[in-house]
ROKE-490950 format. One record per atom (N, C-alpha, C): residue number from 1; x, y, z; residue in one letter. Coordinates in steps of 0.001 Angstrom, whole numbers, plus 524288, in hexadecimal, padded with zeros to 5 digits. Layout:
% ROKE-490950
+-----+-------+-------+-------+------+
!  nr !     u !     v !     w ! rest !
+-----+-------+-------+-------+------+
! NUM !     X !     Y !     Z !    A !
...
+-----+-------+-------+-------+------+
% end
This chain:
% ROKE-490950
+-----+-------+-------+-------+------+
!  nr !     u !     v !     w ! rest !
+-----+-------+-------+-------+------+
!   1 ! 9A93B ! 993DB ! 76B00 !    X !
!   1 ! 9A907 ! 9996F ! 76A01 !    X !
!   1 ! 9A50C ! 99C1F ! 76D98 !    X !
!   2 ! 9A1FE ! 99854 ! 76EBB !    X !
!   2 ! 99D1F ! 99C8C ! 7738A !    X !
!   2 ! 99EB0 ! 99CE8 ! 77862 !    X !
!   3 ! 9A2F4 ! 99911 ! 77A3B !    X !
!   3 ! 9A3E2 ! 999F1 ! 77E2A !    X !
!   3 ! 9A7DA ! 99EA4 ! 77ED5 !    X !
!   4 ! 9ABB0 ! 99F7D ! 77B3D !    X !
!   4 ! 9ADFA ! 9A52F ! 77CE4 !    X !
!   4 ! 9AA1B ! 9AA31 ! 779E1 !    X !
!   5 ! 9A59E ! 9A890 ! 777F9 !    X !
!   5 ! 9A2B7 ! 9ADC4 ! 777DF !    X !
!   5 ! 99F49 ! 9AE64 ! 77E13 !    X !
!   6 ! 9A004 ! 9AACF ! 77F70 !    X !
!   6 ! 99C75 ! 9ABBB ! 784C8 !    X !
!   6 ! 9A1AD ! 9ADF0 ! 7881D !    X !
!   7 ! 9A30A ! 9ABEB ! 787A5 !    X !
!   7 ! 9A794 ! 9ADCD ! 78B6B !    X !
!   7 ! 9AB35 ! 9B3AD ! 78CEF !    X !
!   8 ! 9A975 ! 9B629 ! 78659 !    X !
!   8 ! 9AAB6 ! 9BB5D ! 78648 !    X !
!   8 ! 9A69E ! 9BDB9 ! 785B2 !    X !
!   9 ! 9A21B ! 9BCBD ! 784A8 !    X !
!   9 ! 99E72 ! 9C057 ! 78710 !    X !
!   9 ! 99D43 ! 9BEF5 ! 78D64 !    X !
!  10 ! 99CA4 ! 9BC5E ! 78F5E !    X !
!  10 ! 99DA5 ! 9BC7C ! 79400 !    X !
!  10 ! 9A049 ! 9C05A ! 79794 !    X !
!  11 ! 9A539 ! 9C09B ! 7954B !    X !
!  11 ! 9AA44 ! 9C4E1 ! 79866 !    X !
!  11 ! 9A91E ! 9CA19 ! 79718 !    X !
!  12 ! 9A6F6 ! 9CBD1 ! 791C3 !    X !
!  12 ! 9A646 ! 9D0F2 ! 7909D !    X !
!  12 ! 9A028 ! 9D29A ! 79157 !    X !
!  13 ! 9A02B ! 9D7F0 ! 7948A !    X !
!  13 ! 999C6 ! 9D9B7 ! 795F1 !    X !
!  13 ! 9985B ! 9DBDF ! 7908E !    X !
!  14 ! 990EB ! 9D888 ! 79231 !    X !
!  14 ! 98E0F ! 9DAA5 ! 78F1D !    X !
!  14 ! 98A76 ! 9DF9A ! 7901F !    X !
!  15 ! 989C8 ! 9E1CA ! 78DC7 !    X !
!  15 ! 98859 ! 9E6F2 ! 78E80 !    X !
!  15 ! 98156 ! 9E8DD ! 78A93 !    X !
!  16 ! 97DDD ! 9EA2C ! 78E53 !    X !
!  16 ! 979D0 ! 9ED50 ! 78B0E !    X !
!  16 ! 97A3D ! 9F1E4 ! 78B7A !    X !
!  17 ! 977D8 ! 9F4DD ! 785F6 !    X !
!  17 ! 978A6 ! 9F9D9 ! 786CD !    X !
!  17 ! 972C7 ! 9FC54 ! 78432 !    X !
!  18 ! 9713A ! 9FF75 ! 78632 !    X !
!  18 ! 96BE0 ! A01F7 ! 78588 !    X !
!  18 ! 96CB3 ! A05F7 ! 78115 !    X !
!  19 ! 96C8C ! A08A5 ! 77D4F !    X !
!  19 ! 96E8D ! A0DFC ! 77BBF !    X !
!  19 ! 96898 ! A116E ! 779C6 !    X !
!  20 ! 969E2 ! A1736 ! 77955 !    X !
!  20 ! 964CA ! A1A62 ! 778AD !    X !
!  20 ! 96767 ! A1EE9 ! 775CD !    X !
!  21 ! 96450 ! A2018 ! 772C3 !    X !
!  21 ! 9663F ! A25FC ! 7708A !    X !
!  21 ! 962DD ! A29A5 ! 7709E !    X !
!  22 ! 96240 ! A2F52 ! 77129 !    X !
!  22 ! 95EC5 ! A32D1 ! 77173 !    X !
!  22 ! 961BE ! A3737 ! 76CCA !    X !
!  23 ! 95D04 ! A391B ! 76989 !    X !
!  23 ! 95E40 ! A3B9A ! 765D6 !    X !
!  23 ! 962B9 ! A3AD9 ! 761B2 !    X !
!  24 ! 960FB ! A3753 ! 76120 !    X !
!  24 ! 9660A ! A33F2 ! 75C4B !    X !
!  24 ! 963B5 ! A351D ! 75695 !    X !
!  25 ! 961EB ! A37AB ! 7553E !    X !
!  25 ! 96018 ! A3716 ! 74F3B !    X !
!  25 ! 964CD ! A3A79 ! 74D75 !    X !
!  26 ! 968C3 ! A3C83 ! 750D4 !    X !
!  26 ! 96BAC ! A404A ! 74E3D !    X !
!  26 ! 96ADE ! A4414 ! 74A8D !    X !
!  27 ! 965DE ! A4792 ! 74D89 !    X !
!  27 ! 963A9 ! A4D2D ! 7490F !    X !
!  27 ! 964DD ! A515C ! 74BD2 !    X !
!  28 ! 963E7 ! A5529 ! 749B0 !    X !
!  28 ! 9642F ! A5BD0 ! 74B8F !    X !
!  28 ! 96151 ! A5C06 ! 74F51 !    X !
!  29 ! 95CB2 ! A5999 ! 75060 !    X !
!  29 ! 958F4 ! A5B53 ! 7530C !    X !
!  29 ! 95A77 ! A59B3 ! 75A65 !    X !
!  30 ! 95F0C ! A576A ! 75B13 !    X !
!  30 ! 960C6 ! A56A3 ! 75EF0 !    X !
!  30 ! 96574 ! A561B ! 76028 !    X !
!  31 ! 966B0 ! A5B37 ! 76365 !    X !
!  31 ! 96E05 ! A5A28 ! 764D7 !    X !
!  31 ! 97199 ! A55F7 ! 7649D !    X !
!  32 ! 96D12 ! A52F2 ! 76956 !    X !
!  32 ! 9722E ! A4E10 ! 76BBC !    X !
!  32 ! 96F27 ! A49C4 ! 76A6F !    X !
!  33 ! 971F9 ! A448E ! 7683A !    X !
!  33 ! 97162 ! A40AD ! 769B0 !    X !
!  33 ! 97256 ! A3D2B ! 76E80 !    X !
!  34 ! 971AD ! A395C ! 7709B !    X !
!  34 ! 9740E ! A36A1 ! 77546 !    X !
!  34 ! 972D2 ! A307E ! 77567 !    X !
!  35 ! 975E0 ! A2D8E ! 77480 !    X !
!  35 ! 976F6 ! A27AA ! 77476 !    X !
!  35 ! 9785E ! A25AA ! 778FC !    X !
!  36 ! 97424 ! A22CB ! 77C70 !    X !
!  36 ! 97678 ! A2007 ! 7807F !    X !
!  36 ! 97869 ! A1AC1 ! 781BC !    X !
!  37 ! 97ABF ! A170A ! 784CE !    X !
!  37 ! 97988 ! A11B5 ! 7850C !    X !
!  37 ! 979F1 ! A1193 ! 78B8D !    X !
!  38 ! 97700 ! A0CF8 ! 78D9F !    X !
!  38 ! 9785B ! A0A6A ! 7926B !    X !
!  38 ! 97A63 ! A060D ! 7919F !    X !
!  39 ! 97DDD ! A061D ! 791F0 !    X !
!  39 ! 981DA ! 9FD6D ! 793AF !    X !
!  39 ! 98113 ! 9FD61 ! 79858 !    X !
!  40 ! 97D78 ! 9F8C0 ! 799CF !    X !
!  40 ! 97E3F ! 9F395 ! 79D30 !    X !
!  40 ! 98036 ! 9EF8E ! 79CEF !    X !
!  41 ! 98446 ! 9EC11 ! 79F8D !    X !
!  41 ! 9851A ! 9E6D0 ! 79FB1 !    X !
!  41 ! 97F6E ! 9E2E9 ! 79DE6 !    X !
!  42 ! 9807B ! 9DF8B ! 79BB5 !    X !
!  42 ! 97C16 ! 9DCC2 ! 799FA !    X !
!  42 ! 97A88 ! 9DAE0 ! 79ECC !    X !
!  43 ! 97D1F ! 9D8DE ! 7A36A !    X !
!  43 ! 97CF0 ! 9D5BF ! 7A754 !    X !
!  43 ! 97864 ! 9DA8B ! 7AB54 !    X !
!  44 ! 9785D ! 9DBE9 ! 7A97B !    X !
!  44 ! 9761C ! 9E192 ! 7AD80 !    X !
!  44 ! 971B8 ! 9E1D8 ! 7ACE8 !    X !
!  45 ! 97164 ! 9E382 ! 7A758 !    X !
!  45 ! 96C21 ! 9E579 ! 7A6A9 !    X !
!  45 ! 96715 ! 9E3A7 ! 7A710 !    X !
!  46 ! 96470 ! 9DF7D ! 7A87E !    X !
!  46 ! 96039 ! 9DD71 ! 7AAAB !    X !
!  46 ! 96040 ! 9E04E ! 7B065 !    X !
!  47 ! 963F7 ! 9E028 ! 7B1B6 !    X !
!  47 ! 9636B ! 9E21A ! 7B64C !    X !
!  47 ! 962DA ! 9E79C ! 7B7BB !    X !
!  48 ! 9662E ! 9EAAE ! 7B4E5 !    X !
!  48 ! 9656C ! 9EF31 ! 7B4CF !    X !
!  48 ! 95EDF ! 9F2F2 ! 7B230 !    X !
!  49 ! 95C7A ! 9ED8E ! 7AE23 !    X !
!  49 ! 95765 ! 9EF37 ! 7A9A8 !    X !
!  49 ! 9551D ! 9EF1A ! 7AE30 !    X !
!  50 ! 9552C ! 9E92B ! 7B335 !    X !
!  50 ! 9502B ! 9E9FE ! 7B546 !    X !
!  50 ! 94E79 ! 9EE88 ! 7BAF6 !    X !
!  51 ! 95560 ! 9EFBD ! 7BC5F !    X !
!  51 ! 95444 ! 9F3F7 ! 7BEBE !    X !
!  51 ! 952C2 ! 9F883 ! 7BC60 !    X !
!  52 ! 95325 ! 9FAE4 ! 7B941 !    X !
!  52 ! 9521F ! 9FE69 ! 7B563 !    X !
!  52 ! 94A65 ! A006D ! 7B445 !    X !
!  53 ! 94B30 ! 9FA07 ! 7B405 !    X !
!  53 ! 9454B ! 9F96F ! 7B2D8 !    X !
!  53 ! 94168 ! 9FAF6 ! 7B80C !    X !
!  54 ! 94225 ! 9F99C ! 7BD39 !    X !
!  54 ! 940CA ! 9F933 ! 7C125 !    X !
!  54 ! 94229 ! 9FF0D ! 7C2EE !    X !
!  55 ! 94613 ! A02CD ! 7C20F !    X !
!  55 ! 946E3 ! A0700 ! 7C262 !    X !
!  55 ! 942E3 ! A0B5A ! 7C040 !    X !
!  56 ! 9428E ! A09B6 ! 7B971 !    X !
!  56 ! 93E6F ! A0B18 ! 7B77C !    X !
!  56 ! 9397E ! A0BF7 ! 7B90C !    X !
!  57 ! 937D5 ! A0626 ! 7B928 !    X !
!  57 ! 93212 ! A042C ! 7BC1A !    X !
!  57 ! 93039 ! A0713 ! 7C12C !    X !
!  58 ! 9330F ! A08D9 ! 7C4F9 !    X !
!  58 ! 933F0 ! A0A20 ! 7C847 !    X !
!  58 ! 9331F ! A105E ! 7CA0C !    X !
!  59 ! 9359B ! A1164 ! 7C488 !    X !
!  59 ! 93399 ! A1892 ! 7C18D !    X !
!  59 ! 92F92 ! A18E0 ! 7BF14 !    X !
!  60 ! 92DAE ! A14AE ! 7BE17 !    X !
!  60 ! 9297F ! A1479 ! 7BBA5 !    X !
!  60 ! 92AF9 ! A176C ! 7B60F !    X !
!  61 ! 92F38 ! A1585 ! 7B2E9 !    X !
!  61 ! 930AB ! A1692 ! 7AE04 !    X !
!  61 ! 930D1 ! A12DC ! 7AB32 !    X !
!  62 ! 92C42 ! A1196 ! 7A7AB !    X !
!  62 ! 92BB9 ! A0D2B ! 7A63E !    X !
!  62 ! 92CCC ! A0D06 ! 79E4F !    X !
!  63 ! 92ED7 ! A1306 ! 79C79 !    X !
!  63 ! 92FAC ! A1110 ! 79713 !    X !
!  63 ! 9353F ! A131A ! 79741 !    X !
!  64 ! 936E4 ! A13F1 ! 79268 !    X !
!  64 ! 93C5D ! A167B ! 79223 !    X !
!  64 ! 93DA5 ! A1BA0 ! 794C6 !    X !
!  65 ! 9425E ! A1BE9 ! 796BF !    X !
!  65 ! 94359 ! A215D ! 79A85 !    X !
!  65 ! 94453 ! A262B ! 795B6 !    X !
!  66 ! 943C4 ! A28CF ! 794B3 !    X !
!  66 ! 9451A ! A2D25 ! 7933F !    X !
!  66 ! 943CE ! A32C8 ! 79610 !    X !
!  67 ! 947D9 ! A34CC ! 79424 !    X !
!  67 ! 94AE4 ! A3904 ! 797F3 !    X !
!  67 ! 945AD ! A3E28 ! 79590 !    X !
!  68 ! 9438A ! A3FC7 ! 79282 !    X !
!  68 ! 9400D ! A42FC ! 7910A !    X !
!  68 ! 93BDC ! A413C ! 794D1 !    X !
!  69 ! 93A31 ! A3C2D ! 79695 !    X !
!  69 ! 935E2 ! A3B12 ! 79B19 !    X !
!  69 ! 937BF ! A3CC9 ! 7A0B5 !    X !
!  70 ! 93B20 ! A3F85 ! 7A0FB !    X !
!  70 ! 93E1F ! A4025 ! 7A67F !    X !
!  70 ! 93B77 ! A450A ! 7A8EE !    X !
!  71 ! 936FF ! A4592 ! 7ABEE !    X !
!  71 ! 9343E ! A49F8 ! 7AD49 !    X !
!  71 ! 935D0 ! A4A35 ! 7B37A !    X !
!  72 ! 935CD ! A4F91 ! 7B57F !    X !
!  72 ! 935D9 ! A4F73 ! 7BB8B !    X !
!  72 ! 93317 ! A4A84 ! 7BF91 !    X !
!  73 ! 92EAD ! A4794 ! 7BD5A !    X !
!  73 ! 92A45 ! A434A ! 7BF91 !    X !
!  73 ! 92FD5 ! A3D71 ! 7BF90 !    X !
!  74 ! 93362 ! A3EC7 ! 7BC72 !    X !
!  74 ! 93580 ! A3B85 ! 7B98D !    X !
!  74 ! 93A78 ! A3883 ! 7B947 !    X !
!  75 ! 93B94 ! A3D82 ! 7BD7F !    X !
!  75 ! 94055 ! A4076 ! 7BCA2 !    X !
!  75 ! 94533 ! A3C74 ! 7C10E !    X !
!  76 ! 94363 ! A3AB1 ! 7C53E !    X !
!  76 ! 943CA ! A36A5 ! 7CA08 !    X !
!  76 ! 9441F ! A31FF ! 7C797 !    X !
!  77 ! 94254 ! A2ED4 ! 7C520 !    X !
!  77 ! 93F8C ! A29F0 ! 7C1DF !    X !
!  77 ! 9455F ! A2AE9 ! 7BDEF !    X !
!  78 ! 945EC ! A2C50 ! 7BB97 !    X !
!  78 ! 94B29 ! A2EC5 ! 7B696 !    X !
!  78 ! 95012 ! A2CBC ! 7B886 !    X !
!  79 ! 95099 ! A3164 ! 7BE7D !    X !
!  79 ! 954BB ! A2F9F ! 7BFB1 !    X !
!  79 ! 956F5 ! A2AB3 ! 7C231 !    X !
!  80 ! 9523C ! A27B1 ! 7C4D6 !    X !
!  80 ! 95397 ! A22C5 ! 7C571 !    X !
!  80 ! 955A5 ! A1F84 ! 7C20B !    X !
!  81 ! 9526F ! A2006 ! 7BD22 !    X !
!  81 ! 95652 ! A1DCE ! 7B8F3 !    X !
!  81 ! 95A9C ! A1F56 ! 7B888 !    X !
!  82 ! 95BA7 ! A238B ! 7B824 !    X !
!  82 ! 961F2 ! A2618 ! 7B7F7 !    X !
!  82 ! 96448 ! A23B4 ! 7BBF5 !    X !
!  83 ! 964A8 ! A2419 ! 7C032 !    X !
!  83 ! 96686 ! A21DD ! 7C3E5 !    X !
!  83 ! 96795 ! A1C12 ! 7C345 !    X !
!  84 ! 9655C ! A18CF ! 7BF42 !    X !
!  84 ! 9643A ! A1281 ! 7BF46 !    X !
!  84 ! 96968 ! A13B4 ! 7BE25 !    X !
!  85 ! 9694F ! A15D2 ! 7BAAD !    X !
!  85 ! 96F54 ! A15AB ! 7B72C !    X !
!  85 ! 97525 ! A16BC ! 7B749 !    X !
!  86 ! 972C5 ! A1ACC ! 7BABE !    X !
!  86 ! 977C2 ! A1C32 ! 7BE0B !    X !
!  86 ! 97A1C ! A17E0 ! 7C306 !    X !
!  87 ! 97584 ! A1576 ! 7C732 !    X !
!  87 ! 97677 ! A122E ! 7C934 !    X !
!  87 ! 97923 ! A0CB4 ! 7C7A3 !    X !
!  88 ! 97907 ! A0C98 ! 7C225 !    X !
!  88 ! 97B10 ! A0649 ! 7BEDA !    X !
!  88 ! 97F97 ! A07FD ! 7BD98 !    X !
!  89 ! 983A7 ! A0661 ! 7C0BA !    X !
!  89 ! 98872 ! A0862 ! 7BCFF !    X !
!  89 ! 98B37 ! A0418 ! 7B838 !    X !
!  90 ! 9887F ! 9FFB9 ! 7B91D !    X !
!  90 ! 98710 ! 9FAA1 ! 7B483 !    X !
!  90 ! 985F2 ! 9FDC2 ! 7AEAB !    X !
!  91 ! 9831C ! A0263 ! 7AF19 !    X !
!  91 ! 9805D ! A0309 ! 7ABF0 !    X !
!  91 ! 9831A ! A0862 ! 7A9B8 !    X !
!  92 ! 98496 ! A080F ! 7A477 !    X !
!  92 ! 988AA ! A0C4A ! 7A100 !    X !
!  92 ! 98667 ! A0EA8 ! 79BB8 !    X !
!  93 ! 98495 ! A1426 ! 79EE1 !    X !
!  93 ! 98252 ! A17B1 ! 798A7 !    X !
!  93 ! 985E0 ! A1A45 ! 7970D !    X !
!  94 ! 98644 ! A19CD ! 79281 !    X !
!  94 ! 98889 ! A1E90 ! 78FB0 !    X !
!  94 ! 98446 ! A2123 ! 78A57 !    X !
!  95 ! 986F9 ! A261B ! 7883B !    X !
!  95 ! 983F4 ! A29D5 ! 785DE !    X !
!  95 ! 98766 ! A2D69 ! 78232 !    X !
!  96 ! 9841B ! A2E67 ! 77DF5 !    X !
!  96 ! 98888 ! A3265 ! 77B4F !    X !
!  96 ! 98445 ! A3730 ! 779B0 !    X !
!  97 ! 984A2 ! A3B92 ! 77920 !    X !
!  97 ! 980F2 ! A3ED0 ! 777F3 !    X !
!  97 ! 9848B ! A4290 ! 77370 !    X !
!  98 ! 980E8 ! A425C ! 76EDB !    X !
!  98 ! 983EC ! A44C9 ! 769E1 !    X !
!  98 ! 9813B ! A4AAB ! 767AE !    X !
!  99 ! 983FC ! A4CC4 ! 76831 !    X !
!  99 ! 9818A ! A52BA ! 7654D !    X !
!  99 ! 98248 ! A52F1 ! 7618B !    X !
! 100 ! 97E23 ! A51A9 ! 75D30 !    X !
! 100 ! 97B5D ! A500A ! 75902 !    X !
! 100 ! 97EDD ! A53E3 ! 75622 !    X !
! 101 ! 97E11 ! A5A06 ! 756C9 !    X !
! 101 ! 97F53 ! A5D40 ! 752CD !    X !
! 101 ! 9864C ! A5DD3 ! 7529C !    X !
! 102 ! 98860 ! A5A42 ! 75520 !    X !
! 102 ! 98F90 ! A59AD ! 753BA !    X !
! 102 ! 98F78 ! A5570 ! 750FC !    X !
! 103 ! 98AD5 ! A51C3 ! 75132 !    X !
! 103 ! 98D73 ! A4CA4 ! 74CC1 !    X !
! 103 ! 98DE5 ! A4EAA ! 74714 !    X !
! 104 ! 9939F ! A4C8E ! 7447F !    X !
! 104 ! 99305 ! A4CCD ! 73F40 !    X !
! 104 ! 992AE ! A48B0 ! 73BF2 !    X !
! 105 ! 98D70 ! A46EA ! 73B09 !    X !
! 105 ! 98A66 ! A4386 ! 737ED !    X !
! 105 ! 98E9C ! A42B6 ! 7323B !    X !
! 106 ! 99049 ! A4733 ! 73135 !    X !
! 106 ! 9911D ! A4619 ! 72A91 !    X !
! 106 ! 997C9 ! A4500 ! 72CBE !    X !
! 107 ! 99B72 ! A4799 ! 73074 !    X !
! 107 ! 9A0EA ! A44B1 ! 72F21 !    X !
! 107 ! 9A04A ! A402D ! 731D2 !    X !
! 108 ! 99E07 ! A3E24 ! 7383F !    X !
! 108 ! 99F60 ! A3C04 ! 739C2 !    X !
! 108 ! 999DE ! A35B1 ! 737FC !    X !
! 109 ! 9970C ! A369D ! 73654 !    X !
! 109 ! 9929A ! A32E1 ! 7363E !    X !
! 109 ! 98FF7 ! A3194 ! 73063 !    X !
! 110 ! 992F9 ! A3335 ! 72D09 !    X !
! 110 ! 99301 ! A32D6 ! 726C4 !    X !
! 110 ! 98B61 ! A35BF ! 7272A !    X !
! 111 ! 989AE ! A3A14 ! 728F8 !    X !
! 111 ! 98569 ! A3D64 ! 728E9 !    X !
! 111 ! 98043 ! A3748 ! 72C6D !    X !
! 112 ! 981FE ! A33EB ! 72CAD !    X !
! 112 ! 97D73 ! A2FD1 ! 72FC2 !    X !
! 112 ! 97CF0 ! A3178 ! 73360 !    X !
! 113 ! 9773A ! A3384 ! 73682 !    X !
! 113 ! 97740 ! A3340 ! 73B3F !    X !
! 113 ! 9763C ! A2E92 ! 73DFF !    X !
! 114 ! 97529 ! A2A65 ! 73D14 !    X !
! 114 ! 9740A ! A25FC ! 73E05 !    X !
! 114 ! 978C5 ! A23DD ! 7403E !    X !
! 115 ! 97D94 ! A2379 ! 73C41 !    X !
! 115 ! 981E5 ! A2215 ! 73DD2 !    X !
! 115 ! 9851C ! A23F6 ! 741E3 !    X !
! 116 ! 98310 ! A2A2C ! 74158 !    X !
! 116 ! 98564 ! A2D56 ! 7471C !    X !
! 116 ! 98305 ! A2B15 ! 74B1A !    X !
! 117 ! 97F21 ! A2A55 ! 74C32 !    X !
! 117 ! 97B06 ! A282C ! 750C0 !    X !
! 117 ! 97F49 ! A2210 ! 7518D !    X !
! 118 ! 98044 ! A1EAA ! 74E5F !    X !
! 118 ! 981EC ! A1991 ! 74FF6 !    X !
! 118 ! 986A2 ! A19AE ! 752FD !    X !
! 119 ! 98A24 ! A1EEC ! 74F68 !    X !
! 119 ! 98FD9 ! A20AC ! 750B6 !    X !
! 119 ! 98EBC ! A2110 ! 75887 !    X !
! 120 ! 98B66 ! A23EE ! 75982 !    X !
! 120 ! 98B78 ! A27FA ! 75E5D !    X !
! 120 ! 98799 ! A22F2 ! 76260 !    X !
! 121 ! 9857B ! A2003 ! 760BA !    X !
! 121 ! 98423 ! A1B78 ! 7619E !    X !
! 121 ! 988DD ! A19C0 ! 76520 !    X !
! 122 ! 98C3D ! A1631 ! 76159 !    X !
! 122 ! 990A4 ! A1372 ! 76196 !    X !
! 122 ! 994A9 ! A14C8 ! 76693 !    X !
! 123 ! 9927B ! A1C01 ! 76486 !    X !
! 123 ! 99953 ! A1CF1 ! 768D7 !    X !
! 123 ! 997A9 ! A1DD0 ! 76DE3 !    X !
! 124 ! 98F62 ! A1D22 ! 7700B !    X !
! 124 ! 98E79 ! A1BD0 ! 772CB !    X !
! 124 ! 98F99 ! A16D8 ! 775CA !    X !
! 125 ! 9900E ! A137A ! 771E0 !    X !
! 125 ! 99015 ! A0EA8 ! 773A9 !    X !
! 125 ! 99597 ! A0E26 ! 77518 !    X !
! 126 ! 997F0 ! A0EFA ! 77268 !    X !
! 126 ! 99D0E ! A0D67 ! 770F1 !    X !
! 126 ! 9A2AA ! A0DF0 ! 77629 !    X !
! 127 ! 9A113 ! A10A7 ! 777F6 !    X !
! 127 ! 9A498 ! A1459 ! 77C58 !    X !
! 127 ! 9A3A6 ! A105F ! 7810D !    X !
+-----+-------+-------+-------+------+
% end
C-alpha cells in the first residue's frame, strides 16, 4: 500500500500557500475586507524564501512588510519587492476584497460573522 501512495503523490504537485487577511473582524467600522493567498510549488520555495530573503536584506527590510510603512524614503525598497513577484511567474496570488456593508449575515451566514469570514476564506482558496 505505500508503494502506490508514493507513487501518486509523486505525480500530483504539491503546493504551499501563504494566506493574510486585513480587516476581517467583519464590523461597521470598516468597508472592505480582503483575503489573500500566495501558492508556490513546494519544490520552489526554498528557493524562492532565500531569494526573497536576500532581496529583503538587501533593502534593508528586516521585519514584516507592511504597506502603512511605505513612505517616499521607502518607496524604491517596496517596489523591488513588488517586482520579486511579478518577476516569478512560479509564483500565483490571488485575492478577494468584500464590502462588508452588502454581506447578509442573517440570510446568508445564519447572523455568524465568524462563519462568514470562513465562507469568504474558502472561496479564496477555493477558485
Amino acid at each position: 500500500m505505500q508503494n502506490m501512495s508514493t507513487s501518486i503523490s509523486s505525480t500530483v504537485p504539491c503546493y504551499v500557500i501563504y494566506c493574510d487577511e486585513s480587516c476581517h473582524e467583519l464590523t461597521p467600522h470598516h468597508s472592505f475586507m480582503s483575503i489573500g493567498g500566495l501558492k508556490v510549488l513546494r519544490s520552489e520555495k526554498q528557493k524562492l524564501s532565500r531569494e526573497l530573503r536576500r532581496l529583503m536584506k538587501s533593502c534593508n527590510l528586516n521585519s514584516e512588510l507592511k504597506w502603512t510603512k511605505v513612505s517616499d524614503k521607502r518607496l524604491k525598497d517596496y517596489k523591488k519587492i513588488v517586482d520579486f513577484f511579478f518577476k516569478h511567474s512560479e509564483l500565483c496570488f490571488r485575492a478577494i476584497v468584500v464590502e462588508q456593508a452588502k454581506v447578509r449575515f442573517e440570510t446568508y451566514h445564519g447572523k455568524d460573522r465568524e462563519l462568514a469570514f470562513y465562507k469568504f476564506y474558502y472561496e479564496m482558496l477555493e477558485k
